[in-house]
KEKOL-711045 format. One line per 4 residues: number of its first residue (from 1); their letters; for each residue x, y, z of C-alpha. Coordinates in nm, 4 decimals, padded with zeros to 6 digits, always signed. Example, Ala and Ser with C-alpha at 12.3 -4.5 7.8 and 13.67 -1.06 7.14 Angstrom:
BEGIN
1	AS	+01.2300,-00.4500,+00.7800 ~ +01.3670,-00.1060,+00.7140
This chain:
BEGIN
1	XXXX	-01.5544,+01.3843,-00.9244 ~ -01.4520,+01.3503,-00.5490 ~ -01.7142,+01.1142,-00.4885 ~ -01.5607,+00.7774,-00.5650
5	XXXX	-01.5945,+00.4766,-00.4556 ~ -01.9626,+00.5166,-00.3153 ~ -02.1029,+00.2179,-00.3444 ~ -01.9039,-00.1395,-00.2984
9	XXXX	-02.0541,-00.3393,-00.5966 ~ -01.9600,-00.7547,-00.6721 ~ -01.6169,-00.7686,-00.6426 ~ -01.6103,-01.0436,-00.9158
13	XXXX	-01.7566,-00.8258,-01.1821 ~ -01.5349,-00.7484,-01.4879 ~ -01.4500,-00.3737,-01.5538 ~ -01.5353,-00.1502,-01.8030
17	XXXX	-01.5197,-00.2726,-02.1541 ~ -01.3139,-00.0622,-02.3929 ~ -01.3290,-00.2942,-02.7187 ~ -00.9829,-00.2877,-02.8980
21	XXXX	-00.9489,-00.1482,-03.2677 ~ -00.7151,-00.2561,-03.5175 ~ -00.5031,+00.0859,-03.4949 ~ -00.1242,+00.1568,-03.5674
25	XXXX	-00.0445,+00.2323,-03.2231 ~ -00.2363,-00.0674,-03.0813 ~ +00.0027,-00.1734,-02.7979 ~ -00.0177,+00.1556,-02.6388
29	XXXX	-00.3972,+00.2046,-02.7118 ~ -00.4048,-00.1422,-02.5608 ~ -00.1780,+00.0280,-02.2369 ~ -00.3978,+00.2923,-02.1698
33	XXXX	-00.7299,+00.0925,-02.2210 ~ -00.5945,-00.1392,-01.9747 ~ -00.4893,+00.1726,-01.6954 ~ -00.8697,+00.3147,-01.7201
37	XXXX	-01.0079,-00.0300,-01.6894 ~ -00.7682,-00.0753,-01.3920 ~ -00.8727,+00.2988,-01.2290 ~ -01.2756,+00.2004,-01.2792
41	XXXX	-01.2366,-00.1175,-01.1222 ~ -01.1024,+00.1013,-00.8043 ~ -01.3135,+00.3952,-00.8027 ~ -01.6608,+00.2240,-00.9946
45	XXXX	-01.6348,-00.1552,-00.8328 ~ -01.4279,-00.0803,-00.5301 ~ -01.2010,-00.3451,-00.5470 ~ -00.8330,-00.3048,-00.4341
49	XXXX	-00.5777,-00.2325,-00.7319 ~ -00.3760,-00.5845,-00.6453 ~ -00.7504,-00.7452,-00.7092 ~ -00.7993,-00.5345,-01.0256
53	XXXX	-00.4528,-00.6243,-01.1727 ~ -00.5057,-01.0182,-01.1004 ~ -00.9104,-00.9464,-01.2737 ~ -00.8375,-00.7276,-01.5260
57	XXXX	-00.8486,-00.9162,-01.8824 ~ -00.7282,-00.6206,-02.0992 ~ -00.4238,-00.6149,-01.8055 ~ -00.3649,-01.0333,-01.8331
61	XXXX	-00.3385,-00.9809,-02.2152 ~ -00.0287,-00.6997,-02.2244 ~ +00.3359,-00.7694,-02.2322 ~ +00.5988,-00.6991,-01.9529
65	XXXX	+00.7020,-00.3421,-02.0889 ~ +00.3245,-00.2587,-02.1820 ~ +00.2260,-00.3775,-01.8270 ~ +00.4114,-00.1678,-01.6485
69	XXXX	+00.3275,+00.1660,-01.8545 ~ -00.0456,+00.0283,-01.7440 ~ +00.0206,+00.0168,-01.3979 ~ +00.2110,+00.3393,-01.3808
73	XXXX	-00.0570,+00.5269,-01.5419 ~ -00.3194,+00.3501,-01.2957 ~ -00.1353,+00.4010,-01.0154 ~ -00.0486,+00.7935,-01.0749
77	XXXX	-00.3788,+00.8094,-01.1337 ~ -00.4973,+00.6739,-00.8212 ~ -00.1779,+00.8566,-00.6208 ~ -00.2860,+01.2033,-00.7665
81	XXXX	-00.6921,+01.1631,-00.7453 ~ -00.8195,+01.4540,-00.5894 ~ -00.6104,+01.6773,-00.7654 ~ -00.6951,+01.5233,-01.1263
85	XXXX	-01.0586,+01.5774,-01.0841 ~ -01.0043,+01.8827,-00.9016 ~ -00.8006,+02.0241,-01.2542 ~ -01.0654,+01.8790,-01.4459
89	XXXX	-01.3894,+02.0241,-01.2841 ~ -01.1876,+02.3347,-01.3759 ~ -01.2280,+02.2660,-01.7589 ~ -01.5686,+02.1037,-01.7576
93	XXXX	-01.9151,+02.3000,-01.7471 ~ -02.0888,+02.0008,-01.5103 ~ -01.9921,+01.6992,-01.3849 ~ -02.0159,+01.3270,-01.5527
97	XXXX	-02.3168,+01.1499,-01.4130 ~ -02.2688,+00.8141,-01.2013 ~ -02.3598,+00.6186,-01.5431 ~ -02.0282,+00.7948,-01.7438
101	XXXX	-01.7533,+00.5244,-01.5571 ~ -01.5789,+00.4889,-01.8731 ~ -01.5759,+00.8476,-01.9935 ~ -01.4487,+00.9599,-01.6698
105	XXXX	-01.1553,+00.6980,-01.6204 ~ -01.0232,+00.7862,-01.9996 ~ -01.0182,+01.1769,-01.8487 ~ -00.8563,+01.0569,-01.5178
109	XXXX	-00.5763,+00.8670,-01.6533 ~ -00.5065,+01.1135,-01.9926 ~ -00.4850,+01.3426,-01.7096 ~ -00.2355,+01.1650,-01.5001
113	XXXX	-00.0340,+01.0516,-01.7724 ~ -00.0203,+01.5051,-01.8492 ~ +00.0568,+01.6041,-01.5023 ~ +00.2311,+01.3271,-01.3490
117	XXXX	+00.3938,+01.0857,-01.5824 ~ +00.4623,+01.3955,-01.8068 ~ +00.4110,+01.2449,-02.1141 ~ +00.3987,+01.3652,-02.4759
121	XXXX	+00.1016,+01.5759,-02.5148 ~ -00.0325,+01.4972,-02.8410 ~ +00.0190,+01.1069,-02.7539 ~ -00.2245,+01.1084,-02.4621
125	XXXX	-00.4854,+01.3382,-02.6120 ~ -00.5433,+01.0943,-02.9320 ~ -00.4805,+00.7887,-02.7635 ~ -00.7663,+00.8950,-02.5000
129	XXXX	-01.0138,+01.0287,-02.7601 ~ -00.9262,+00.7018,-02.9979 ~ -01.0209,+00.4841,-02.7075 ~ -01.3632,+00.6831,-02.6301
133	XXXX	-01.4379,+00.6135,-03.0047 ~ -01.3861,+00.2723,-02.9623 ~ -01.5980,+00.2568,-02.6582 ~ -02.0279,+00.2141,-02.7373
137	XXXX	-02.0948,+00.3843,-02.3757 ~ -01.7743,+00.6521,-02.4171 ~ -01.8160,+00.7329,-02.7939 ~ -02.0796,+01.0167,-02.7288
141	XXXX	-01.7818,+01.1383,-02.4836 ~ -01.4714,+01.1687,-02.7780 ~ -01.5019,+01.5553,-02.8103 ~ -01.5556,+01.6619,-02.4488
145	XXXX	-01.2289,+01.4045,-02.3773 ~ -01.0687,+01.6118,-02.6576 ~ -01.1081,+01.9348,-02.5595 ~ -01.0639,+01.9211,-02.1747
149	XXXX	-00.7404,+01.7036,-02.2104 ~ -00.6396,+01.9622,-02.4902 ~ -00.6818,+02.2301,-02.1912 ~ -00.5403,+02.0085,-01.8877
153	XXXX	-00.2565,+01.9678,-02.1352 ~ -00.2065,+02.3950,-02.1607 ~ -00.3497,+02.5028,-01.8349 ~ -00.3472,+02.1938,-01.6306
157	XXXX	+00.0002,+02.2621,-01.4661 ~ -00.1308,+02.5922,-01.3417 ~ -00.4161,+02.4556,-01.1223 ~ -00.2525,+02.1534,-00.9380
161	XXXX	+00.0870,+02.3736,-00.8495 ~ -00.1976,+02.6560,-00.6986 ~ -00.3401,+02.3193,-00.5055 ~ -00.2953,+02.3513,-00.1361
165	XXXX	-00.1466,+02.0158,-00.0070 ~ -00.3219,+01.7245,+00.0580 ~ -00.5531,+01.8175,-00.2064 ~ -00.4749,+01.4390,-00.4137
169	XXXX	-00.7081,+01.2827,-00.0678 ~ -01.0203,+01.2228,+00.0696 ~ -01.0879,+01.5527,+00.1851 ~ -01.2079,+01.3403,+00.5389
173	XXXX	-00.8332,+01.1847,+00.5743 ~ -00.6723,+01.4518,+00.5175 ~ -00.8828,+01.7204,+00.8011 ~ -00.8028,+01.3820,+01.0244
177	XXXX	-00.4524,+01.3889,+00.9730 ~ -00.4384,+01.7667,+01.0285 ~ -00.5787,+01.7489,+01.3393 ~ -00.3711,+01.4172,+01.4110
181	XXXX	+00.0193,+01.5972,+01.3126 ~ -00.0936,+01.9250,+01.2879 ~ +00.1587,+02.0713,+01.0174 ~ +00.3557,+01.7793,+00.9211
185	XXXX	+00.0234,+01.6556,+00.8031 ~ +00.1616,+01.8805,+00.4937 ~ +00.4552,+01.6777,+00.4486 ~ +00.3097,+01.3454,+00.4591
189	XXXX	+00.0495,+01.4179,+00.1863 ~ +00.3486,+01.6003,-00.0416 ~ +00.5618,+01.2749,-00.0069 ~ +00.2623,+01.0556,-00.1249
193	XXXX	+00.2880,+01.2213,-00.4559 ~ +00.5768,+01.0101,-00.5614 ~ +00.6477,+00.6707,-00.6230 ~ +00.8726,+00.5582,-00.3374
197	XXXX	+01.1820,+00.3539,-00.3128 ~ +01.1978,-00.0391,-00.3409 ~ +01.3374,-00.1676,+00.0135 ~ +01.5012,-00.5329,+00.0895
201	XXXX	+01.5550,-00.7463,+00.3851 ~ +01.8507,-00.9273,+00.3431 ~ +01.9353,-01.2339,+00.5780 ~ +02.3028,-01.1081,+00.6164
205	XXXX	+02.5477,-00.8331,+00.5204 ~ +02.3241,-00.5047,+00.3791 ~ +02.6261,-00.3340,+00.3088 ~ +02.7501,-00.5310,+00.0462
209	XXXX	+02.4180,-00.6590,-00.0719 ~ +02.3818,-00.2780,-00.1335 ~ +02.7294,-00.2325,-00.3499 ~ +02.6126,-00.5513,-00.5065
213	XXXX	+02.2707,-00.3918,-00.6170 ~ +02.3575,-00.0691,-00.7072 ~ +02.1493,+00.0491,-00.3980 ~ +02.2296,+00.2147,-00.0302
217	XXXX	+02.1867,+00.0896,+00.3288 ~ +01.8295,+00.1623,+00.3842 ~ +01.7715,+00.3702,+00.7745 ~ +01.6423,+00.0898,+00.9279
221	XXXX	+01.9486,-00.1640,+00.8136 ~ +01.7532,-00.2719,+00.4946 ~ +01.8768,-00.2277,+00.1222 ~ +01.7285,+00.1188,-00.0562
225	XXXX	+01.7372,+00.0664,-00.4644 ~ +01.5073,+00.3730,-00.6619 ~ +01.2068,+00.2565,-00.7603 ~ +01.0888,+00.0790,-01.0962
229	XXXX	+01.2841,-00.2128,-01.0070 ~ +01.2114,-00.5764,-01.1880 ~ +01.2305,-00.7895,-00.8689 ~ +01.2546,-01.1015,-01.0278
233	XXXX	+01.5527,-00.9923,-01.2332 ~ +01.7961,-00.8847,-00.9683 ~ +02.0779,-01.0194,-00.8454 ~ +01.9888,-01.2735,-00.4966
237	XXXX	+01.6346,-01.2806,-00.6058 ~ +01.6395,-01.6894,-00.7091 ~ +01.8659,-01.8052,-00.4166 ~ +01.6564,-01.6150,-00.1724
241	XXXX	+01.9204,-01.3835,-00.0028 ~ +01.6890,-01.0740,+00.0398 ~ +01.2932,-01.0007,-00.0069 ~ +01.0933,-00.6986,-00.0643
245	XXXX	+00.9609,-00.5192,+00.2387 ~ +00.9310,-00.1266,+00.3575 ~ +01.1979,+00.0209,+00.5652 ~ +00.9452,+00.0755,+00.8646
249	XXXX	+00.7767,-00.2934,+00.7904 ~ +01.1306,-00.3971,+00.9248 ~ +01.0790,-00.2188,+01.2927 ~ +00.8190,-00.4572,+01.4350
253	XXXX	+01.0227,-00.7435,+01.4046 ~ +01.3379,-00.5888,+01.5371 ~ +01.1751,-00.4634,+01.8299 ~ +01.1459,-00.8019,+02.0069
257	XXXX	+01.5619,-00.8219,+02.0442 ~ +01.7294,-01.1054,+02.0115 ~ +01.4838,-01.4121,+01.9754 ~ +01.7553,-01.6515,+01.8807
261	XXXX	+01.6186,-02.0062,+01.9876 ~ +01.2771,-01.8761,+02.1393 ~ +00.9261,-01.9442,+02.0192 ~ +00.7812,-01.6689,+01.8748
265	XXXX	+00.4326,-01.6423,+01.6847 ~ +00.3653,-01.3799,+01.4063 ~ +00.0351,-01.3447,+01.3921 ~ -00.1667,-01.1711,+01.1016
269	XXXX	+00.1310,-01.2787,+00.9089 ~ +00.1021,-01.3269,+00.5301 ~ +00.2518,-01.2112,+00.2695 ~ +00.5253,-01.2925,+00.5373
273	XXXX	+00.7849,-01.0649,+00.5184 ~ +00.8252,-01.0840,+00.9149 ~ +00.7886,-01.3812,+00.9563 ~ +01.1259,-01.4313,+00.7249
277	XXXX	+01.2657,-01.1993,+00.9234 ~ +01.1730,-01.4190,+01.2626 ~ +01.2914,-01.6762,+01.1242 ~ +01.6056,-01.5622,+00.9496
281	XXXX	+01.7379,-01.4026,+01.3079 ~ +01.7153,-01.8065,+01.4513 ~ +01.3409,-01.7859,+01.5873 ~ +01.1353,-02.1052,+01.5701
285	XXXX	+00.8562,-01.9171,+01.4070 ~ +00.4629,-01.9804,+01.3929 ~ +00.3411,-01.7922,+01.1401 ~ -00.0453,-01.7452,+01.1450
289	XXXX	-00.3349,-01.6013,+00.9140 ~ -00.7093,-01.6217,+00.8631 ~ -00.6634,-01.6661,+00.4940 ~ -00.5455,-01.9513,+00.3546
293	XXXX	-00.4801,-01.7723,-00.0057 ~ -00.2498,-01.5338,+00.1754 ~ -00.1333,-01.8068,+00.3252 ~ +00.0174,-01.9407,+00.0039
297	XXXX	+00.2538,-01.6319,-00.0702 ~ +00.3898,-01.6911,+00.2673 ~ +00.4610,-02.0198,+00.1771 ~ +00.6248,-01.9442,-00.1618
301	XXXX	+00.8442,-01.6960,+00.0274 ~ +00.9534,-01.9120,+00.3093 ~ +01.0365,-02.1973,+00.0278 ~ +01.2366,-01.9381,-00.1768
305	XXXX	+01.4603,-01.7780,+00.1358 ~ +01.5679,-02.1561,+00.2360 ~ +01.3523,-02.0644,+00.5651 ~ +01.1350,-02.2383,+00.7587
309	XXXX	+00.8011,-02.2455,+00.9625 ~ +00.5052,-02.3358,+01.1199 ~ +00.2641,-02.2350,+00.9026 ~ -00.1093,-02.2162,+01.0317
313	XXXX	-00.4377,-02.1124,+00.8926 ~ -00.6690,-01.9857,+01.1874 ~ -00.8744,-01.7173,+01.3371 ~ -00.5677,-01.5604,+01.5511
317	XXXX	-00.8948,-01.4745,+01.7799 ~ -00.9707,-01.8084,+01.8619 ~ -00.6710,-02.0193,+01.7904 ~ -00.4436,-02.0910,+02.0949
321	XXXX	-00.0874,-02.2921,+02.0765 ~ -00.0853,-02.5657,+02.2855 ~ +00.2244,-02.3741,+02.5180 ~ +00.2722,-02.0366,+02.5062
325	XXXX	+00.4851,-01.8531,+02.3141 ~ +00.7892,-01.6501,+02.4218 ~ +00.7121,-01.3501,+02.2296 ~ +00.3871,-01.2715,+01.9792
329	XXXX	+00.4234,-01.0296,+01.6911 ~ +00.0533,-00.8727,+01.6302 ~ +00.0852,-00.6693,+01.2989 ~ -00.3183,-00.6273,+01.3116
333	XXXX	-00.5562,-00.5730,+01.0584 ~ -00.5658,-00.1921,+00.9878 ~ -00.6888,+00.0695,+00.7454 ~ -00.3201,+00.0633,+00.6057
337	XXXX	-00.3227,+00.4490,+00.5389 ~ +00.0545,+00.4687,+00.5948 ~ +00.1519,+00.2036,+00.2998 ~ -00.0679,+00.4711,+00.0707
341	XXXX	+00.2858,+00.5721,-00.1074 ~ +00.2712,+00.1807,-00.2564 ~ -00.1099,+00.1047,-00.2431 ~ -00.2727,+00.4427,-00.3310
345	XXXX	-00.5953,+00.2822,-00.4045 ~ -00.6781,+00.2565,-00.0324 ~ -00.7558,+00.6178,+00.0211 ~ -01.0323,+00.5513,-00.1780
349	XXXX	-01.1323,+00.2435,-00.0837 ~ -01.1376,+00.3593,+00.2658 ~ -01.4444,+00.4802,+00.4882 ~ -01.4225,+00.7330,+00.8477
353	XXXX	-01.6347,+00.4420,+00.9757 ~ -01.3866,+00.1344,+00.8727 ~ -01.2033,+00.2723,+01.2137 ~ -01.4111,+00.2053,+01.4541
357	XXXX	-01.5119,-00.1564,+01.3530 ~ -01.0797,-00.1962,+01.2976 ~ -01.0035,-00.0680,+01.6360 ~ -01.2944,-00.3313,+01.7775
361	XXXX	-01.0578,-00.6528,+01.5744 ~ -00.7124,-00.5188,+01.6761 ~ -00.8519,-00.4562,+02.0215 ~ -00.9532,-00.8340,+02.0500
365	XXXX	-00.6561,-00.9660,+01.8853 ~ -00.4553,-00.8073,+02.1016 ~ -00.6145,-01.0023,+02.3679 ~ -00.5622,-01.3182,+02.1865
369	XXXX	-00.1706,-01.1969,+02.1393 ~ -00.1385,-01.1406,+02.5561 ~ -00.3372,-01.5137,+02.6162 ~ -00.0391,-01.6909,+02.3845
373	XXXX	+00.2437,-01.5142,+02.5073 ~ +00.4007,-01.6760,+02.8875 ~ +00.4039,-01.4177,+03.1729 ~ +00.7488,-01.1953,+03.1545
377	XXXX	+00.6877,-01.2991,+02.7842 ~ +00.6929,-00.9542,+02.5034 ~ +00.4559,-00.8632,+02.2784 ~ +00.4980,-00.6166,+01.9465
381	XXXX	+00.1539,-00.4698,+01.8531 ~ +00.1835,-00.2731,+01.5476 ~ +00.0129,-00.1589,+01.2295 ~ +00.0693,+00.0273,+00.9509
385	XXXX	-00.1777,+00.3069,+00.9489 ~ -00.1544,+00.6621,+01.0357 ~ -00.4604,+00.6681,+01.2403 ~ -00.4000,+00.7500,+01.6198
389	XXXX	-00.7065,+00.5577,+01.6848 ~ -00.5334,+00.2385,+01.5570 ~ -00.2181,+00.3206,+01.7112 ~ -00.1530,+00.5678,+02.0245
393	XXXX	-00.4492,+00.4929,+02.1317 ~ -00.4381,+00.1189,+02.1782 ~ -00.1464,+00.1764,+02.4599 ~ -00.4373,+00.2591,+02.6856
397	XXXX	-00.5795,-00.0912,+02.5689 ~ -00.2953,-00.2812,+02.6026 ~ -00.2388,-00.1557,+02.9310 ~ -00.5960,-00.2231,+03.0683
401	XXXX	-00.5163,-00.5986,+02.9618 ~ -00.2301,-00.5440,+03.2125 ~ +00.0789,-00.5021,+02.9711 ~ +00.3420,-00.2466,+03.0264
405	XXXX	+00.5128,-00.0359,+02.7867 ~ +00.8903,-00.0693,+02.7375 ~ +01.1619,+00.0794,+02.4886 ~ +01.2848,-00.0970,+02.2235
409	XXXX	+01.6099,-00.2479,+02.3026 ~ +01.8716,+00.0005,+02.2774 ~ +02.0584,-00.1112,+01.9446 ~ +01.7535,-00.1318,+01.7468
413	XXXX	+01.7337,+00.1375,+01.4624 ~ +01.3295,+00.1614,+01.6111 ~ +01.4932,+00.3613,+01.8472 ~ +01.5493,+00.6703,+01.6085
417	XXXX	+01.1282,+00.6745,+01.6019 ~ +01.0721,+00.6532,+01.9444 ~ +00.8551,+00.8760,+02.1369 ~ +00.8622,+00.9611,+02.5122
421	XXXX	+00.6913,+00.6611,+02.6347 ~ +00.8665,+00.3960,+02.3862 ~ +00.6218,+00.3982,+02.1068 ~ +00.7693,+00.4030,+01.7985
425	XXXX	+00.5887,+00.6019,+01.4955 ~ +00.6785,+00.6637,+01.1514 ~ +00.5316,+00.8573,+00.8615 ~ +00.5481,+00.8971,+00.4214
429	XXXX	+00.7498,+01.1609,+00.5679 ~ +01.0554,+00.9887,+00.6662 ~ +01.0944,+00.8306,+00.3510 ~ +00.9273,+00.5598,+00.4068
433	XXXX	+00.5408,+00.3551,+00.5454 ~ +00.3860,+00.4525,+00.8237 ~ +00.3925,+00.2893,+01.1095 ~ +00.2929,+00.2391,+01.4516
437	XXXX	+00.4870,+00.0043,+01.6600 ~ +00.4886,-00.0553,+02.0755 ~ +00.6287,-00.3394,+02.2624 ~ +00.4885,-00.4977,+02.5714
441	XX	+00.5596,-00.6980,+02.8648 ~ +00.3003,-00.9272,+02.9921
């Protein structure tokens, strides 16, 4: 079952269609029908999970409580992958054929919900075979779903604690990352098992935005709260004090100093989350993105922090400000394999080849980022992907467009992530994305 995601079909089409039955445990049936339809629409139609949960019908119909069990089961499902199928080729005599999409996501997620949600036996097994029966394309499926979940449930343990790490990926990004970290490659795929922490920016005072919260000061000056929080429901939420971004999704930002009073553009830059941070530390901000859609989160978030900024929706490639700027953020387009703790669908939505054509766009945005920016002027290139291709590598690049490398400034927390030459990387490892993050001097 390693084989997902093969072919990229219409992005608009509808996922699988488990019908719903009038049953006595109909809001969970309807939780679980919801999770496979939300795994299939990943693995079968290749869209992103964010595009499958806004898609998804059986998801739009659920309540709060029942659409969070839904996403937890998709999402364990998607964060454990290789090592589902991997248990479950152990306890089937051949492989589902391409045309068994529905079959195979009831497996996948009864599996999760076994060995990583660790939920009641007897509930997953009859939930999954009760939705194969009510499935036309599954129903020939109800007794092999029985009896393999039935043995995943006994024996499933066994296998996945005998699985060598990084056996939940692409076999491909994993063997990269080997060669990349050598054995902390290990330790990043272990810490992609679990669902990570929530981290906040807050505008001002983290330490008692923490007590306030019930969380900790985060190690890059954020708030940490465990995960599973309702965002909407905490404390600061409606008067905008803090908003939701990863401890090493801070660094970029920082990394420019103090840009009290100067011009700064952040480019690439919905959902926003730097850009509020820009703008919060007293930078008159341009905030720039291809997409206008995008564009509108930005816009929500800006109105609900109190904070403001040019807003502008452009190809960052061709655009150009009519002065240039005194600094440029460039968080470029990447393949986003160090966010994969939050977004775990992107492993498999991922290709070796998406590098190469990524490297080309951050290569030419970076261009565009050194023709806005006024000479002495600093640039921040960064991305959050563990590929050295999209990240060590583009120093060279930057430095054949006649940037130099410098250290962060010396009371940024980027500092603790530094490497010889400046560069600052980060990994699942340290608790939190990964990142890679250099600043420039044109």
């Amino acid at each position: 079952m390693r084989g997902v995601g093969t072919k990229r079909r219409n992005l608009r089409r509808p996922g699988p269609c488990l019908r719903t039955g009038n049953r006595p445990h109909a809001r969970m049936t309807s939780a679980r029908r919801a999770a496979a339809a939300l795994v299939s629409a990943v693995t079968d139609d290749g869209r992103t999970l964010d595009d499958a949960l806004a898609a998804t019908a059986s998801y739009a119909a659920l309540d709060g409580r029942d659409r969070a069990f839904a996403r937890a089961i998709a999402s364990a499902t998607l964060r454990r992958l290789g090592g589902i199928d991997a248990v479950l080729a152990q306890f089937m005599a051949r492989p589902l054929g391409d045309a068994a999409s529905v079959p195979r996501a009831i497996l996948r997620t009864g599996a999760a919900q076994l060995l990583a949600l660790d939920a009641a036996p007897h509930a997953v097994v009859s939930e999954a075979v009760a939705l194969a029966q009510s499935s036309r394309s599954a129903r020939p499926f109800a007794g092999l779903i029985n009896a393999v979940l039935r043995k995943v449930a006994t024996q499933g343990r066994a296998v996945v604690d005998a699985a060598p790490p990084g056996a939940d990926l692409p076999d491909w990004l994993f063997a990269r990352w080997r060669a990349a970290y050598g054995a902390k490659a290990a330790a990043i795929a272990l810490a992609l098992r679990d669902e990570p922490p929530m981290d906040l920016t807050v505008k001002t005072d983290a330490a008692g935005w923490a007590a306030r919260l019930g969380g900790a000061v985060g190690p890059t000056g954020g708030v940490r709260l465990p995960p599973g929080a309702r965002v909407t429901e905490l404390d600061g939420f409606a008067e905008g004090a803090w908003w939701v971004q990863d401890a090493a999704a801070m660094l970029p930002a920082l990394m420019l100093g103090d840009v009290s009073g100067q011009r700064v553009a952040d480019l690439c830059a919905a959902p926003g989350g730097k850009t509020l941070q820009l703008a919060a530390a007293g930078a008159r901000v341009t905030a720039l993105d291809i997409a206008e859609s995008r564009l509108a989160r930005l816009r929500d978030n800006l109105a609900r922090t109190q904070l403001s900024a040019e807003v502008v929706c452009a190809d960052a490639c061709v655009w150009r400000p009519t002065e240039p700027f005194d600094a440029v953020l460039l968080d470029a387009p990447c393949t986003a394999t160090g966010t994969l703790r939050r977004h775990p669908d992107a492993a498999w939505l991922r290709r070796p080849t998406d590098i190469a054509t990524l490297t080309t766009i951050q290569s030419e945005l970076l261009v565009a980022a050194r023709d806005m920016t006024r000479p002495g002027g600093v640039i921040v290139y960064a991305v959050c992907s563990l590929e050295l291709e999209e990240g060590e590598a583009m120093i060279e690049v930057a430095r054949g467009l006649g940037l130099t490398v410098e250290p962060a400034p010396e009371d940024s927390p980027a500092r603790a992530f530094a490497s010889a030459d400046g560069a600052v990387r980060t990994t699942p490892a340290d608790d939190m994305d990964g990142f890679f993050a250099v600043r420039l001097r044109r």
